[in-house]
C-alpha positions as CSV (number, residue, x, y, z in Angstrom):
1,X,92.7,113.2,66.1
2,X,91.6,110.8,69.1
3,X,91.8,111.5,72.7
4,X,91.4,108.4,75.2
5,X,92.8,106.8,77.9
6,X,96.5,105.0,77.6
7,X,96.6,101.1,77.4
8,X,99.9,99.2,78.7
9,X,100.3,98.2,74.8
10,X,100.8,102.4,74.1
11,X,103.8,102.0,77.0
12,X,106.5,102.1,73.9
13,X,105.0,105.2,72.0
14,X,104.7,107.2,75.8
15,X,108.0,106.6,76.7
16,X,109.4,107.9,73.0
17,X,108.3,110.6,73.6
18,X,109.7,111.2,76.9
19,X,112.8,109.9,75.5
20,X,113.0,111.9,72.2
21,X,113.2,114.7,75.0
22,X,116.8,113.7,75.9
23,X,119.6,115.2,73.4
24,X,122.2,113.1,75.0
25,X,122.4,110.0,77.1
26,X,125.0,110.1,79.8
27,X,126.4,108.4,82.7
28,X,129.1,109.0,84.9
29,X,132.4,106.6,84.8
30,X,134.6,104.5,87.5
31,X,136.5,107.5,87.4
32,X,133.7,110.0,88.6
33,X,133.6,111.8,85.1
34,X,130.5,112.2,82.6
35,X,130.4,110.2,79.5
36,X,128.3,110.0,76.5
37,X,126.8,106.8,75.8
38,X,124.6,104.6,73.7
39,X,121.1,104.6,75.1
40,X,121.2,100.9,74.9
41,X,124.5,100.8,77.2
42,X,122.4,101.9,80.2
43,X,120.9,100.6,82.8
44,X,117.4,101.2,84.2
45,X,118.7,103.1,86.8
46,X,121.2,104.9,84.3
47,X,118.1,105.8,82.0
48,X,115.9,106.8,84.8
49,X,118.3,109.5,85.9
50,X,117.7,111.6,82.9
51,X,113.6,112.2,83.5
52,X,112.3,109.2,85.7
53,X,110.2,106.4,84.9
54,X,109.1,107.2,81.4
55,X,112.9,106.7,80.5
56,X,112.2,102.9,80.1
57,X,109.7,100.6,78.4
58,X,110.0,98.4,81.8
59,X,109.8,101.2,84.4
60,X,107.0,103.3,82.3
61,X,104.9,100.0,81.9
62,X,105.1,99.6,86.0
63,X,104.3,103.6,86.4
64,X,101.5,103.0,83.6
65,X,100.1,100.5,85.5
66,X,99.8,102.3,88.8
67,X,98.3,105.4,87.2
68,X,95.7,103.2,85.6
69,X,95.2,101.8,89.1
70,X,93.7,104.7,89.8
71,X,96.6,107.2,90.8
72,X,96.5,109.4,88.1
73,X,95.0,110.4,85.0
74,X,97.1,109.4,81.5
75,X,95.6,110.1,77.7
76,X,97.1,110.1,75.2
77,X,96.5,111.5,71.5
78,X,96.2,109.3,68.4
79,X,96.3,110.1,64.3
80,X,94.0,108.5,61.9
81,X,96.2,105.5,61.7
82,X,96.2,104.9,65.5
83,X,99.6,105.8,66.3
84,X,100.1,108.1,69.4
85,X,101.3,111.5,68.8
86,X,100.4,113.1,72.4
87,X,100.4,112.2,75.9
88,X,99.0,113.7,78.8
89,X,99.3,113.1,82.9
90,X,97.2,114.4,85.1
91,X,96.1,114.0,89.2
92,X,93.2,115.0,90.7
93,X,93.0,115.7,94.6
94,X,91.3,117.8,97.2
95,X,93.4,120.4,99.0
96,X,93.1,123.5,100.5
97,X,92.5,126.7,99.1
98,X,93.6,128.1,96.9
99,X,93.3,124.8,94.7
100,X,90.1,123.0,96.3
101,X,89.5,120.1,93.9
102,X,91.6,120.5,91.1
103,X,92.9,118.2,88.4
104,X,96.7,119.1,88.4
105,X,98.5,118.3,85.1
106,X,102.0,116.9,84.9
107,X,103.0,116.6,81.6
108,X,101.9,117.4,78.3
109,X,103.9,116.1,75.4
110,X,103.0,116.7,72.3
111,X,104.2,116.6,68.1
112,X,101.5,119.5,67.2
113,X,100.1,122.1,68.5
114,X,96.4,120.0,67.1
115,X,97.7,117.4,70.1
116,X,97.9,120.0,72.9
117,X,94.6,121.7,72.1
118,X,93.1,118.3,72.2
119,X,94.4,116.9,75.3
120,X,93.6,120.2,77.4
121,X,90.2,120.0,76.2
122,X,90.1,116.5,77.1
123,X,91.5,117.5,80.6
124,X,89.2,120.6,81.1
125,X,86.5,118.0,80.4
126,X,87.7,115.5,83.1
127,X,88.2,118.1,85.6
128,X,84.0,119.2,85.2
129,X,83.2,115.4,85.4
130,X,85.3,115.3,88.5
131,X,83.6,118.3,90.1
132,X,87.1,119.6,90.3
133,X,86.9,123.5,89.9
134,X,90.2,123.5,88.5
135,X,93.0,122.6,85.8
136,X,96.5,123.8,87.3
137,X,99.9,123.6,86.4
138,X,103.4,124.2,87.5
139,X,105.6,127.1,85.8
140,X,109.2,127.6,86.1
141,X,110.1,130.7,84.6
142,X,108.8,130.8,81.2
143,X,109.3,126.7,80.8
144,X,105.7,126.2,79.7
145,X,104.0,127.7,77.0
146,X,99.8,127.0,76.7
147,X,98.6,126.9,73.2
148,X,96.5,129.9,71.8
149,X,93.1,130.2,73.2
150,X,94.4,129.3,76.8
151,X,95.5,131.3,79.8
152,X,96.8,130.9,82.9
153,X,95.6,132.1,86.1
154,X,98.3,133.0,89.3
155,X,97.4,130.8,92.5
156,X,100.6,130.7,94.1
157,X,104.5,131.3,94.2
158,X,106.9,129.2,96.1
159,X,110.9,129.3,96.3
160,X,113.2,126.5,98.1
161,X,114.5,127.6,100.8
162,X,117.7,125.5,103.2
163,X,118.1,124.8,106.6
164,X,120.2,123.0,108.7
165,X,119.6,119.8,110.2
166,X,120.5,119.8,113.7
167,X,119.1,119.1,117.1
168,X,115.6,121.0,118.8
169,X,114.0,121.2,122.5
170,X,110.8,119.7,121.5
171,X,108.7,117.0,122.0
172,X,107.7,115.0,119.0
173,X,106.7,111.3,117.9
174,X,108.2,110.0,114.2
175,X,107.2,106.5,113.5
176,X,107.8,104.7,109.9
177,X,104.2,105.0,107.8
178,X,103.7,102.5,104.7
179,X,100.2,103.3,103.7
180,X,100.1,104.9,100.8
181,X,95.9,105.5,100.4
182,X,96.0,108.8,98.8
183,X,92.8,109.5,101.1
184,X,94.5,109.9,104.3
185,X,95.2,113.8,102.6
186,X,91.8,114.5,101.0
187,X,91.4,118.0,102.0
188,X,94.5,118.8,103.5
189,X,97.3,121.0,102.4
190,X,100.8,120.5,101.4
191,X,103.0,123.5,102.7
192,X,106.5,121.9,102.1
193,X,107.3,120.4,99.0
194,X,104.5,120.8,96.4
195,X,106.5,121.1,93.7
196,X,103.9,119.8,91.3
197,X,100.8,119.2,94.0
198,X,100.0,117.3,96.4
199,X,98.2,114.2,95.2
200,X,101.3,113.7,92.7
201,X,103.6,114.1,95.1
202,X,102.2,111.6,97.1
203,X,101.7,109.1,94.2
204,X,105.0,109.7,93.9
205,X,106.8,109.1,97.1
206,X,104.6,107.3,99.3
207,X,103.8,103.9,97.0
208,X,106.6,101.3,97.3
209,X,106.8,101.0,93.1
210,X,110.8,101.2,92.9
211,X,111.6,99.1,95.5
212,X,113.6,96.5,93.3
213,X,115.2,99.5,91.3
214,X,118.9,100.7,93.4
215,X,118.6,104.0,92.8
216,X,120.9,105.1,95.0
217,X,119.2,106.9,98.2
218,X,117.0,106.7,101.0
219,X,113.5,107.5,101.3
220,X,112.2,108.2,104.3
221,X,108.5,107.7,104.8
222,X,107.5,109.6,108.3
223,X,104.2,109.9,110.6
224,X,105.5,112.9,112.9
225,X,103.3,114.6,115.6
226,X,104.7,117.8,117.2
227,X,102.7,120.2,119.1
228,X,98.9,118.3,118.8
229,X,99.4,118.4,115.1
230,X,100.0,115.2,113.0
231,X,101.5,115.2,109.7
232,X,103.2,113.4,107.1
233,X,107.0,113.8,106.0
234,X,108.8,112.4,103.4
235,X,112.4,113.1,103.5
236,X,114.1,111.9,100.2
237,X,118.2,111.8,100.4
238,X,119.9,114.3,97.6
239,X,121.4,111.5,95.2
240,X,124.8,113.1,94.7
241,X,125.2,114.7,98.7
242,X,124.0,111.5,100.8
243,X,123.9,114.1,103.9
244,X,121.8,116.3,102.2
245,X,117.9,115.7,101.8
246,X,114.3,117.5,100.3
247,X,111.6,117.4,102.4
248,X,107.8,117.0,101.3
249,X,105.1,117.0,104.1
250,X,101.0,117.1,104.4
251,X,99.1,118.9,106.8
252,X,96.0,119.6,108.0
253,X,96.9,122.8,109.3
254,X,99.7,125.2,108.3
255,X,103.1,123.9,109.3
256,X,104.2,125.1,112.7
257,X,107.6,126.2,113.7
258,X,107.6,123.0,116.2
259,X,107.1,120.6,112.9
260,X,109.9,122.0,111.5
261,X,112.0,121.4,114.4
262,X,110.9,118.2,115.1
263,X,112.1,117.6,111.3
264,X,115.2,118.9,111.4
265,X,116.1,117.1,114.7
266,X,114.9,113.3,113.5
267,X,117.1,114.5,110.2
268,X,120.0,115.2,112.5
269,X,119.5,112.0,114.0
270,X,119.6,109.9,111.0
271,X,123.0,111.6,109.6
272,X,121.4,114.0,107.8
273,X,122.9,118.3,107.4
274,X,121.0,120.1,105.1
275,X,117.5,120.2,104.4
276,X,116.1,121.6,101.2
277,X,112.3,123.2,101.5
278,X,110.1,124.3,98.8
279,X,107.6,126.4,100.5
280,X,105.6,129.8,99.8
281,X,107.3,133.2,101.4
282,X,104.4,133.0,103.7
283,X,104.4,129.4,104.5
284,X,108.3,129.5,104.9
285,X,108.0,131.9,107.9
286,X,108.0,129.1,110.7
287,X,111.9,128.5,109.2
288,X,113.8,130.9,111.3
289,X,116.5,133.3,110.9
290,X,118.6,130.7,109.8
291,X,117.1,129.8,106.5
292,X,118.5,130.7,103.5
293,X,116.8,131.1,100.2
294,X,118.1,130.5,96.4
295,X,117.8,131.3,92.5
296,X,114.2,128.6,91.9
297,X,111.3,130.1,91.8
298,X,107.9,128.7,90.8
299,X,104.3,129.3,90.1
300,X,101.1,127.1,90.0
301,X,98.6,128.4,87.9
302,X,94.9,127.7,87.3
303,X,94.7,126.9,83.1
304,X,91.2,129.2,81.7
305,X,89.5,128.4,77.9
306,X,89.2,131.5,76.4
């Protein structure tokens, strides 16, 4: 087994195996109702809907390329014969405690259990060369299984939490923001919306790659100051409730109650009801009475070689 860093020509093999994922490929009719359908029927933004990017050769080659630009980490796992039979995706960034400079993993997808031992030692590797005191990874429920010999350390919980959008006594500035240099956050936190961390969600939502692709909603791509304290917001419109949205924001400082207000007022503003929040119990304090809380529940973990 070989470990080393994907090429654009191992596009195909990646996206297999995101695709082998998907038991059935479906989109939804003039009439409003689900149908099965021939993958080959879809569209790109058909295909994308069932697990992103990686759903298409053409999409996954342009997300390839980006990570390989230096926003992310991808390896994959080859046999004797070359063929890839693993893949992993991984982002390294500087936060605040309790993940300092850590080396967050994404995905893992592998067709043996030789594949995942190989890629997290691969990984652990990276993150020493990186200085990055960390591996992490995201748990939802018991979604994610490590391979014998691993373990997983507890560095936080989060829920998702909803608020209202509607309109605040306080003084804020919002202004459109387009650059997407992942070291405006070095060292900063991410108290709303680290559902994965923060350098991926920011390689995620803050690079124009999907212009050209109608997906459907708006993305929102905010500098807001409220109350001395600058930040950046990303709201992100809910694809089947256009007046709902998920909010994602970096700080340097814990989120204040007047950030949240000021985000729920520019919301209001722009049509928006309902906000969706993923934030710790701690974090989610500055919310208000008014918040209400549901069923997800996640943890981020540091990953330990035993």
């Amino acid at each position: 087994m070989a470990i080393r860093l994907a090429s654009l020509d191992d596009t195909g093999a990646i996206s297999a195996l995101f695709r082998g994922r998907i038991g059935v490929w479906q989109r939804l009719n003039a009439q409003g109702r689900v149908e099965d359908m021939p993958y080959e029927a879809l569209t790109l933004v058909e295909r994308w809907l069932h697990g992103g990017a990686w759903m298409s050769i053409e999409t996954g080659a342009i997300f390839l390329n980006h990570l390989l630009s230096g926003a992310g980490i991808p390896l994959v796992a080859t046999d004797d014969d070359g063929y890839v039979t693993g893949y992993a995706e991984a982002y390294h960034g500087v936060e605040a405690e309790p993940y300092g400079s850590s080396l967050h993993l994404e995905h893992l997808l592998t067709n043996t259990a030789y594949d995942a031992v190989d890629l997290l030692d691969a990984l652990l590797a990276r993150a020493k060369a990186l200085k990055a005191s960390k591996l992490t990874i995201n748990r939802v429920g018991q979604d994610f299984t490590l391979p014998e010999g691993y373990t997983c350390t507890s560095l936080s919980h989060l829920r998702r939490y909803t608020v209202g959008a509607r309109q605040g006594q306080v003084f804020y500035r919002s202004v459109e923001h387009s650059d997407a240099n992942p070291a405006q956050i070095t060292g900063w936190m991410m108290p709303v919306g680290r559902l994965t961390s923060a350098r991926h969600q920011w390689e995620t939502h803050m690079p124009r790659l999907w212009e050209a692709l109608p997906r459907g909603r708006k993305l929102h791509r905010q500098k807001l100051a409220a109350a001395g304290q600058d930040s950046y917001v990303v709201v992100e419109q809910d694809m089947y409730d256009p007046r709902s949205a998920a909010v994602y924001l970096w700080a340097a400082k814990p989120v204040t109650a007047q950030t949240i207000m000021a985000i729920r007022d520019w919301s209001h503003r722009e049509g928006y009801r309902t906000l969706k929040l993923a934030m710790t119990d701690d974090a989610a304090k500055v919310l208000g009475a008014d918040a209400e809380v549901d069923a997800f529940a996640q943890e981020t973990c540091a990953v330990v070689r035993e």
